[in-house]
N, C-alpha and C positions, 0 to 999 in steps of 0.2 A: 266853526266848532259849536257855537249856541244853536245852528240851526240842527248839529248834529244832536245834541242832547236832549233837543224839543222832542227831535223824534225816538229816539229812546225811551223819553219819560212816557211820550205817548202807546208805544209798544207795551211800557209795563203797565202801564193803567187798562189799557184793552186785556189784557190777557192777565193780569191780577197777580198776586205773590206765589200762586203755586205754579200757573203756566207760564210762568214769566222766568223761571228756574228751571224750568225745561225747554225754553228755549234753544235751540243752539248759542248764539251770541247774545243772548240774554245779560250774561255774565261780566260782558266787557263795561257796561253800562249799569248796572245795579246800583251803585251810587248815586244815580240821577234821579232826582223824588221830585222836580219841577214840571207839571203840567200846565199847556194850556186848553182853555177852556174850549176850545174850538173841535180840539182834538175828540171831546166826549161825544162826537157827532156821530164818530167810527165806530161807537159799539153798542150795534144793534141787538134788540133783545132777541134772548135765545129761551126757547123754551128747558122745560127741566128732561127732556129725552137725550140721553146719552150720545143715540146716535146725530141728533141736530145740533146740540153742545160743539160735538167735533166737525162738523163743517160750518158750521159758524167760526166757529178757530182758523178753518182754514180761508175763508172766506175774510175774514179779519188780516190773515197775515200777507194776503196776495194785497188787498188793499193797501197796507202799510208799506210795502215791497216798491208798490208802482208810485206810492206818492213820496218815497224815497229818491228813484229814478227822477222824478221830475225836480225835486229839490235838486239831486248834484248837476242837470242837465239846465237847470234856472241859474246856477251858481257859474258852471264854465261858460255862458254864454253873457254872466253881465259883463258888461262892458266891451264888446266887439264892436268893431269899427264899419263904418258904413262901406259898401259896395265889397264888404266878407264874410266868407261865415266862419262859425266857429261850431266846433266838438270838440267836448273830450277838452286836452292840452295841444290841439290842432287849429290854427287860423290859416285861411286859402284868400287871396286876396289875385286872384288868376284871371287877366284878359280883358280889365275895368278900367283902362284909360286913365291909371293913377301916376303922377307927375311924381309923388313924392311916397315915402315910407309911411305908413297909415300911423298916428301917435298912440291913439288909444287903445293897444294892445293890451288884453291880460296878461296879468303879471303870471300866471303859471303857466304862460306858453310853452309850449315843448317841443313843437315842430311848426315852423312861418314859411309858408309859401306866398310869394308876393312874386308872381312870374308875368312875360308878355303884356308888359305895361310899356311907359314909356318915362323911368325914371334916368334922367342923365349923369346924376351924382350921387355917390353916399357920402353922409360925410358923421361928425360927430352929434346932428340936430338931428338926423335920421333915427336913434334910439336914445332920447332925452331921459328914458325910464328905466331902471336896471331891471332885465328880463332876466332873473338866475335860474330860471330851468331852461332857457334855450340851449336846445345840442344842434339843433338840425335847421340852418339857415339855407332856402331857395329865392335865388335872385334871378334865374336865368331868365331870358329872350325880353331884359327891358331896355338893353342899347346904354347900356352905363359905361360913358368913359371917362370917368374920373370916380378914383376910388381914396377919399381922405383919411387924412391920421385922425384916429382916436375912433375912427365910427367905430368900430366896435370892443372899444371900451366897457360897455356897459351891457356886454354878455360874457361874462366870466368863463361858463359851464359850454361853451360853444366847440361842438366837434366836429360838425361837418358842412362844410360852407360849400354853397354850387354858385359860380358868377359865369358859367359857360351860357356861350349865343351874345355876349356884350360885344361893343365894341372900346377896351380898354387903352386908354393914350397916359394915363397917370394911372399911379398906384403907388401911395406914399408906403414907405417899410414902415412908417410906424402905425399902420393903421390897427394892426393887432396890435393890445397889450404883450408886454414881456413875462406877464404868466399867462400867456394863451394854453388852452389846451387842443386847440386845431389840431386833428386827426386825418383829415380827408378836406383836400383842395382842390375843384373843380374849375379849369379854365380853358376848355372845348372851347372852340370857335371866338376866343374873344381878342385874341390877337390877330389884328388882318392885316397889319405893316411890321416888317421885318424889323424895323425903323424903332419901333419899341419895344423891342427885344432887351434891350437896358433897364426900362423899367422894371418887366417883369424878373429880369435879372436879378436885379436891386433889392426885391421882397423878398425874392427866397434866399439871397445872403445874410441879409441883417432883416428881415420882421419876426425875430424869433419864435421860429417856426422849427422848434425842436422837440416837438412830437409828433411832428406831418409824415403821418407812414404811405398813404396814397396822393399822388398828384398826377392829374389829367392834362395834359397839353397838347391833346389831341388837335387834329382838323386845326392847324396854326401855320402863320407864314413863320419858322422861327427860319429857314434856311442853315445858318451853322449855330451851332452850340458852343460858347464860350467855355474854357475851358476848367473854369472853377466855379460853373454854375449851379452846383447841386453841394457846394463845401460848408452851406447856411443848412445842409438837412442830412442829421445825422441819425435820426429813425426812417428814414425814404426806404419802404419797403418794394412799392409797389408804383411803376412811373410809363405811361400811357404818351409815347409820341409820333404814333399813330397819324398818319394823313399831313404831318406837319413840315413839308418841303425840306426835309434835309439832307444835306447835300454831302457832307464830313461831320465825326465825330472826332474828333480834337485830343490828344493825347493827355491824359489824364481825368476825363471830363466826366466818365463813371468812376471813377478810382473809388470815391471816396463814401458814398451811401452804401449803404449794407445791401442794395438792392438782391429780390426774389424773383421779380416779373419787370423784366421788359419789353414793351411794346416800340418796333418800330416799322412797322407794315405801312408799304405804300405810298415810302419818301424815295426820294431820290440819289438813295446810295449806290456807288460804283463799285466800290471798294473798303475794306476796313482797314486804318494803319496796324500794324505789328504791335506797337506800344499798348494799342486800343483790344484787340486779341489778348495781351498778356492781361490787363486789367479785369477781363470778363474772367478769364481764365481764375482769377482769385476768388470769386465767387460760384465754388460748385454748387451750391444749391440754384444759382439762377436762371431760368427760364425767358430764354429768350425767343420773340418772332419777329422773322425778317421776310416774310412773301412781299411779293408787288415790287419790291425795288430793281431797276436795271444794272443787273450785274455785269460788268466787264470781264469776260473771261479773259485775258493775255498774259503774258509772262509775269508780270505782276500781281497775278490773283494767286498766288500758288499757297503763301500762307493764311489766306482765307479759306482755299480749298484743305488743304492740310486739316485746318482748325474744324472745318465741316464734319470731316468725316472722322478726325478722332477722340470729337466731342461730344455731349449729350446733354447738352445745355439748350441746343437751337429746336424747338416742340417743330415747328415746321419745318425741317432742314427739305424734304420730299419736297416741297412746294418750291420749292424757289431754284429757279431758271436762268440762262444767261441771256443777256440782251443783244452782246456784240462779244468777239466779233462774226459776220454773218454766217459765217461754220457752223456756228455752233450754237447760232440763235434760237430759242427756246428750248434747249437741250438741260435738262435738268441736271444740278450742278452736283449731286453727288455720284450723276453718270461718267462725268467728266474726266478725263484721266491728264497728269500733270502733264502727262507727253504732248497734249493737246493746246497748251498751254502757253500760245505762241506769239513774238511780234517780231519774225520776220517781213511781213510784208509791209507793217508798217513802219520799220525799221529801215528796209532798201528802199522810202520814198522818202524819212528823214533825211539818209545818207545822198539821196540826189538831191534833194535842194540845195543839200550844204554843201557838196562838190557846184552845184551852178553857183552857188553862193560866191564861197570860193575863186571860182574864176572870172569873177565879174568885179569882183575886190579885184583880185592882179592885174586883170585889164584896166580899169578908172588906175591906179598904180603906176604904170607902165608911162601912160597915157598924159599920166603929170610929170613923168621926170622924164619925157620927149619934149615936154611944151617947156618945159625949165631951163634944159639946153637948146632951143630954139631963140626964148628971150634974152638968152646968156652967151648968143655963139659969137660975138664980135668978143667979149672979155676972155672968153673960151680958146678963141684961136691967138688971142694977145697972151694966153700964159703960156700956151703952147710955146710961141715961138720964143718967151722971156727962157723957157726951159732948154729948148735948141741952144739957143744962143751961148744959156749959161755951159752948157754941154762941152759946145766948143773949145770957148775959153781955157776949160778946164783942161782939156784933154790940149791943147795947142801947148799948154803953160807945161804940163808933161812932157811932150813931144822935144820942148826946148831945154830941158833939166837932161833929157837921156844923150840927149843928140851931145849938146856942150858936154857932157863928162867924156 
């Protein structure tokens, strides 16, 4: 601020009490009457012709203009850290074999790019200094897998975080504050084991991240989606999972973001459960893409075809093809008609194995309770004859009641 007022006073000492009123911004500074001496250097003499008076003036003010620029351009640049530069409220810190978070950051940063380095952790020693004009934090392609509580602590004003191209194995929930203002969460390519898919789980149920309207989970092994993995973001506007190997969407698993735009091109869906249809179904505003996935056309795709064609929620519904079965393979599925929609054939090969099945149980069956009365036929034929025997008696002891009356 005193460098601002130096130059002020210096503007109105060049240009005197009457052109100094006519300045345009003259006026915001008029209170400042403090000159330095240095400054009288600027004002070169002008002869008494009208017309040299006014280009001296002007000649005066381009000068004051450019040694203006160089004060605020002296001013964002103290203090930048080695192997970055700086502009403006911009530090780039891009491609420099930095191990760790560079400390000596200006305090009015406003946009940190620290990318393709080779930083393995964040943690809360990574921003030792409260940065409250950061919004705009870039961390991608530096191979960080461990992401600790509290590192970012000490950026308040923080909205849009990129951590996509790491390789993420930890990621504590507490690593945002509980008044985060995160907006946009970028996590492209940082998940490559299915295996911690809990982690990432874990941040978006509890790192309170209740202002997170965009989230990236693009190009990720997550395979299936648990199914109360979005109930920690209740602004999820906009949710990209794009390239991400999945295989089932889990009954309730969109229910509950307000989601506008979903992305899932390219994963490995067959099919969509009914449950998961009625969920989308709640949200008519949202736009969904599903090209790239191998669709099963058979008798059980009938209420995804259904939902195809009498929705307008899916932007590329034209795009997307059947995989199987071979009838009908790349036949585009709003050409598809239910009639077509079949699994008898795979039906009369279930029903054969389970009749071979079937008869290969009765035989081993059969097969034991030959061998049972084989081990048992001497006791076998001894109860036989205990029955005979008793038979006779019986019937004798009869014979001798009828005969004597």
């Amino acid at each position: 601020m005193e460098s601002g007022l130096e130059l002020a006073a210096a503007f109105r000492k060049v240009y005197g009490g009457k052109h100094w009123r006519n300045f345009p911004f003259g006026v915001i500074f008029t209170h400042t009457t403090r000159v330095q001496p240095e400054m009288r250097l600027l004002r070169p003499s002008c002869g008494g012709n009208r017309g040299t008076t006014h280009m001296c003036g002007v000649m005066r003010f381009v000068l004051l203009l450019f040694l203006l620029l160089l004060l605020a351009a002296a001013r964002c640049c103290r203090g930048c850290p080695d192997k970055c530069t700086c502009f403006s409220q911009t530090v780039k810190c891009q491609s420099q074999d930095l191990d760790a978070i560079p400390r000596s950051l200006p305090a009015n940063t406003k946009s940190l790019f620290i990318t393709g380095n080779n930083i393995s952790r964040v943690s809360a020693d990574s921003f030792p200094s409260r940065l409250p004009s950061l919004t705009d934090l870039y961390l991608a392609g530096n191979g960080i897998e461990s992401v600790e509580a509290m590192v970012f602590d000490n950026l308040p004003d923080l909205l849009r975080l990129d951590l996509s191209n790491n390789r993420i194995q930890t990621f504590s929930e507490r690593a945002f504050p509980e008044d985060n203002r995160v907006q946009l969460l970028n996590l492209s390519r940082s998940v490559h084991n299915h295996s911690f898919m809990d982690v990432v789980q874990s941040v978006l149920q509890r790192g309170h991240l209740l202002q997170l309207a965009v989230l990236d989970l693009s190009n990720n092994d997550l395979v299936i989606l648990p199914d109360d993995m979005f109930t920690g973001l209740p602004g999820l506007i906009n949710l990209s999972l794009q390239n991400s190997s999945v295989m089932s969407v889990l009954n309730g698993t969109l229910r509950a973001p307000p989601l506008r735009h979903l992305d899932l091109r390219d994963n490995s869906l067959r099919d969509l459960p009914f449950a998961t249809l009625e969920d989308l179904g709640l949200k008519p505003a949202l736009h969904i893409l599903l090209a790239g996935n191998p669709w099963r056309c058979d008798c059980f795709f009938e209420d995804v075809l259904l939902w195809l064609k009498n929705s307008t929620q899916v932007v590329d519904a034209q795009n997307l093809t059947c995989a199987d079965p071979k009838a009908l393979r790349r036949r585009p599925l709003l050409q598809v008609e239910r009639s077509q929609l079949k699994c008898s054939g795979d039906m009369e090969g279930v029903l054969e194995t389970s009749y071979v099945f079937l008869g290969l149980v009765l035989a081993l069956i059969g097969v034991i309770f030959l061998l049972v009365l084989y081990l048992n036929r001497k006791g076998i034929k001894r109860w036989i004859y205990n029955i005979r025997d008793a038979c006779r008696d019986h019937m004798e002891g009869y014979h001798y009641r009828v005969c004597g009356v």
